[in-house]
Every structure is written in structure tokens, then in C-alpha cells.
C-alpha positions, 0 to 999 in steps of 0.5 A: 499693417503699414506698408514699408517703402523707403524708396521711390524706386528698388531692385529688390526680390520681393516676393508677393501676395499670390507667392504667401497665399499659395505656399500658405494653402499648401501646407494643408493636407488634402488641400485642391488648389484653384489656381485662377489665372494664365500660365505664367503666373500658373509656372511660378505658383506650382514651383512655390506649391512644392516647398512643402512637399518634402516631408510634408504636403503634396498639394494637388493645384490646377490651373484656369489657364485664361488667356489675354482673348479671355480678360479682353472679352470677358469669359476668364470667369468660364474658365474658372468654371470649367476648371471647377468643373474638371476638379468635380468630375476628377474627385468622383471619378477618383474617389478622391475628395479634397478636405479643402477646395481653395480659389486663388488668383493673380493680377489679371483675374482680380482686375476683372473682378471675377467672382471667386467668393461665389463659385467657391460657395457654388462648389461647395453647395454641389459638391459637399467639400469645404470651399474657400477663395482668397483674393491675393493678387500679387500687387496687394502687397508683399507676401505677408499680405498673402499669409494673412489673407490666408490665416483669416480665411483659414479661420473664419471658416473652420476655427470652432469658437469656446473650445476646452483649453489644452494645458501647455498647448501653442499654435505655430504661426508662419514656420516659413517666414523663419526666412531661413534657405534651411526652414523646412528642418530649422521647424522640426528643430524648433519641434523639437526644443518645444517636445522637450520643454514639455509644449504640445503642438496645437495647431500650425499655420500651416505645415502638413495642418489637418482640417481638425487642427484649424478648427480646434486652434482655439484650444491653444494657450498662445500663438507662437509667432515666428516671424514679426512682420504685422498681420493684423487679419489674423490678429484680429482673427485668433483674439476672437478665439481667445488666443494671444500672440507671443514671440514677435520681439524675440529673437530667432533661435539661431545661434547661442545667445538668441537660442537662450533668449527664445527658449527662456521666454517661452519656458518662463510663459509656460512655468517650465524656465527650469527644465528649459536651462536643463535642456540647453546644459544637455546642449551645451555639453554635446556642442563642447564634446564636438568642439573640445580639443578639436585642433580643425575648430581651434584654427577655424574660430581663430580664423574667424575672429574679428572678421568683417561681415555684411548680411542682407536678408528678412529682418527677423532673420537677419538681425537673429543673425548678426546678433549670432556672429557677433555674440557667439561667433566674435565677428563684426556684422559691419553692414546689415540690410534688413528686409520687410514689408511692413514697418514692424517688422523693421522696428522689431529688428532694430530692437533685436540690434539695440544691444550690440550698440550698448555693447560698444559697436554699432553697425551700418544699417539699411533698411529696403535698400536697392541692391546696388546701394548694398553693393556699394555699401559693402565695397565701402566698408571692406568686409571680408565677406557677404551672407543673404541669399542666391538672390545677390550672390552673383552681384557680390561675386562679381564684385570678387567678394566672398558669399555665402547663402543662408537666407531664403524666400523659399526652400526650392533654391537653396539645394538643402538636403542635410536634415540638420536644422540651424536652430538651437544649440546643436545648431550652431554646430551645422551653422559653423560648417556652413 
């Protein structure tokens, strides 16, 4: 993994370890979560925890609770016994006992070097329920340092080596690093294209992920990969499982183009290309019964054509984007900001944008980029309006330019609660009333 950082300094949103190791560890089912550090940070986790409670898993997450007197004197470790003491004596009290205990800390505990690695074993030893630690704080880096941490965790501990292969099986890597404000319904969108090509689902890192999913990943014919950001611990992880990766140079399957894109590569891996083109023809003719002789949509795309736009957002996603405006939507993605924290992750999206150049328009595109220098450079190029996310959406208002949300670090701010995904043919239907 190598670290992306263009400037010297930013002002940009960037979500951190701890934020990918906990949303990662709640998306297992029956998952207790050791959150070993003070309150402030303890405030942030619990609200990322819960992007994974609708329609899925809700996590149960307790907090140490040290304080600045702990890390001064030298008893934060106390804490996270205690705390570990407390989870023990609730689980039997309850009759409920976790099919995972998982430690994770912030800054101030990994400073001081506590020893998750051994109370996590202590716990396991005294209780019987499968403990793990993962040593995320937020100054390792980006979120996808905590993603990958996790996975490798995730697997080395429970993933069974030389399992019987599943014939036109995959694993699903990473569905809310899709960095789509709509991920929780664009991934049971997604779910749904790979059913009707035929493709079971094996293993899912991690949304609503059974410990009997994790240990049978090996039996998965790829990983499909929904994001390009590099994570080189779980690579590493799922080749000694004989798993190969696949998808991280495709775009994302929003819109038309990108949809045929994605699905054609992952029928013609699996032999299906021919009931894919037959799926997306039945698509096709519900998106023309929408939109033929609709007099709204006649004025709608004449209002839209050759309009100017600037987006801002994670590369993958917004470069899946900006392909989706020009080539289905006939819009100029004048200015592109992409996203990322490793380097991969930016040449993927420079790639996925190589087309639009041999097609005869070439964007602007910043890479990292402060959101002042965004700001100036969408005041520069006259756009008639911005897609990226809450984030900047007063920045650009203020400016007295029309925005629009679209992208999300995670699903908690974003107000969704249409089950409509984005993704797909049909999609784009949704992605047109947006």
C-alpha cells in the first residue's frame, strides 16, 4: 500500500483507520465490540457502528472509557480489563454469548501500548468465544488501512485452508467502500445482477457475514472487488487461500455504459457473457417502457444535455460517475476531484477517465485536493452545478452554485431511505430523479 499525499497540507474529510476497523467488525453478525479508548472517539465509533444496522447487523460495542489521568499514570490497560470483565459477566448473566469478541483502540491506547494481543487471548482462554484485536488507531492511515487490518484479522483467524471449491461462487470485498451515500441498497442491487447471472454469493467482507462465511472463504472461485484502493494484507491473506482478486480495474456499475462494462467482465470470467447481454436486454426494455413518450424525461434530458459539471468524491466512484454523465447522460464532467489514500487507487481512476480523453474531451483533474483549491477550481470553469457529498455542500452553496450529494464515507448522513439502488440499468432511472 503506498500512501497518497500530494500536498503538504489539506482540509480534506478523510476518514481514518479506526472509522475502517469498526465499520468492518460491525458488519459481522453477533459481533461484541471492545472499544478501547476515551469517549470522544468512543461518540464517533458508535455512530459509524450503526451503518450497518438497517437491514443488517446490530453490533453490540462498549467502551473502556479512560481518561487523560489513565494514559498519564498508566492504568488505561485496567480499563480494558474491566471492561472485558463487564462483557464476561453480562454474556452469562444474558445467556448471550458473542460468536466474536473484537478489541479495537484509538490513538491514546495504541500510544501507550496496551496489550490488546493479550487480553483478547485471556479472553478467549476464560470465556471460549473467538477473540480477536485489531490495532487500528486513527493516525495509521486512511480508513483502508483500517479495512485491511481487519480482513487480515478476519482471516487468519477463522478462514479454513484447502476447502472444496463452489462452482460459480465469489467473495465480496468491501461493499461500503462502493462510496456511494446509497451503498446499503446500491449492494443489494449489486446482489441482485450477480443471482440473476447465476453467481452465488460465498463470503462478504463484511455485511451481515456469518463466522461460517469467513471460514469457508476459500471456497469462493475470486474475490470480487468493489473498490481499487490497494490492500496488500488481505491480498496476501486470500492467495494463501487460493482466492485471486478481480474487479479493482472495473468501473463501478453506475450508470449504462460502466454497468455493461462490469457485468460483461464478470460473465465472461464465469462463461455466463450470454445470459449477462440477456439480463441487461430485459433491463433495457423496463428503462425504455419508463422513458418512451414520457413528455417530463423529453424536457428533462433536453435540459440536461451538454450541461457543465464538477464532482468530488472517492476515485472509483467518481470517476464511474463522470464516465455515467458523459456517456449516458451527455454532460461535460468539467472538473473531477478524485479521492483516495493510496496511489492505486488514483491510477485505477485515471484509467477508468482514459476514454472520455480518446473520445475528444479531456477534464480537469485534481487529485487530493484541498477543498479551497476545488472551490476555486469549480468557480474557474463555470459549471452549472457540483455532485460529491455533504461534506462540501455548504462550500459550494455558498458560493451560490447548485449541489447535489451522491457520495458518502458512510450511509449515516445522507438521509436514504428509498430502497432503490443506483447501480444498474434500472438504476439509472433513481439516478435521473436524484
Amino acid at each position: 500500500m503506498r500512501a497518497y499525499k500530494p500536498h503538504i497540507w489539506t482540509d480534506q474529510y478523510q476518514p481514518s483507520a479506526m472509522f475502517g476497523s469498526v465499520l468492518a467488525l460491525s458488519g459481522i453478525e453477533g459481533v461484541e465490540l471492545a472499544y478501547h479508548g476515551p469517549a470522544g472517539c468512543y461518540t464517533i465509533a458508535t455512530h459509524i457502528r450503526t451503518d450497518q444496522a438497517p437491514m443488517g447487523t446490530y453490533s453490540a460495542m462498549r467502551p473502556s472509557g479512560i481518561t487523560e489521568d489513565n494514559l498519564v499514570m498508566g492504568t488505561s490497560m485496567d480499563k480494558l480489563r474491566q471492561l472485558l470483565k463487564f462483557i464476561r459477566m453480562e454474556s452469562e448473566l444474558t445467556k448471550r454469548k458473542p460468536t466474536l469478541l473484537a478489541i479495537v483502540n484509538t490513538d491514546s491506547t495504541a500510544i501507550t501500548g496496551d496489550d490488546m494481543v493479550g487480553a483478547a487471548k485471556l479472553f478467549e482462554k476464560e470465556t471460549g468465544v473467538p477473540s480477536i484485536s485489531v490495532d487500528a488507531p486513527g493516525f495509521k492511515g486512511w480508513d483502508i488501512a483500517g479495512y485491511d487490518l481487519t480482513y487480515r484479522a478476519l482471516l487468519t483467524k477463522f478462514a479454513k485452508p484447502d476447502v472444496s471449491k463452489k462452482p460459480d461462487s465469489i467473495n465480496i470485498i468491501g461493499p461500503y467502500l462502493l462510496a456511494s451515500q446509497n451503498w446499503l441498497f446500491d449492494f443489494e442491487g449489486i446482489k441482485d445482477l450477480l443471482t440473476k447471472l447465476g453467481i452465488s454469493i460465498n463470503c462478504v467482507l463484511t455485511r451481515n457475514t456469518k463466522i461460517e462465511d469467513i471460514e469457508n472463504f476459500g471456497a469462493a472461485q475470486l474475490n470480487l472487488m468493489l473498490t481499487n484502493e490497494d490492500l496488500p494484507l488481505f491480498a496476501k491473506e486470500a492467495e494463501k487461500l487460493g482466492v485471486p482478486n478481480f474487479g479493482a480495474d472495473l468501473p463501478l456499475p453506475y450508470g449504462l455504459r460502466n454497468t455493461e462494462e462490469w457485468y460483461y467482465a464478470i460473465a465472461d470470467k464465469f462463461g455466463k457473457l450470454d445470459k449477462a447481454k440477456e439480463v441487461l436486454q430485459e433491463a433495457s426494455k423496463k428503462v425504455r417502457d419508463v422513458l418512451r413518450f414520457n413528455y417530463s424525461y423529453t424536457w428533462q434530458s433536453n435540459l440536461m444535455l451538454q450541461k457543465r459539471a464538477a464532482l468530488i468524491g472517492r476515485s472509483q466512484f467518481i470517476a464511474s460517475m463522470a464516465r455515467s454523465l458523459y456517456y449516458d447522460m451527455a454532460m461535460y464532467p468539467e472538473v473531477i476531484a478524485l479521492q483516495a489514500a493510496t496511489k492505486e487507487s488514483i491510477d485505477g481512476a485515471e484509467k477508468l477517465l482514459e476514454s472520455m480523453g480518446k473520445d475528444g474531451f479531456s477534464p480537469k483533474i485534481l487529485i487530493n485536493p484541498p477543498y479551497v483549491e476545488f472551490a476555486r477550481a469549480v468557480k474557474e470553469a463555470e459549471v452549472d452545478f457540483v455532485l460529491g457529498s455533504r461534506i462540501e455542500k455548504t462550500l459550494i452553496e455558498g458560493m451560490g452554485m447548485a449541489h447535489h450529494a451522491i457520495g458518502s464515507s458512510y450511509y449515516f448522513n445522507t438521509f436514504r431511505y428509498l430502497p432503490m439502488p443506483y447501480v444498474g440499468y434500472e438504476g439509472i432511472l433513481y439516478l435521473l430523479q436524484e
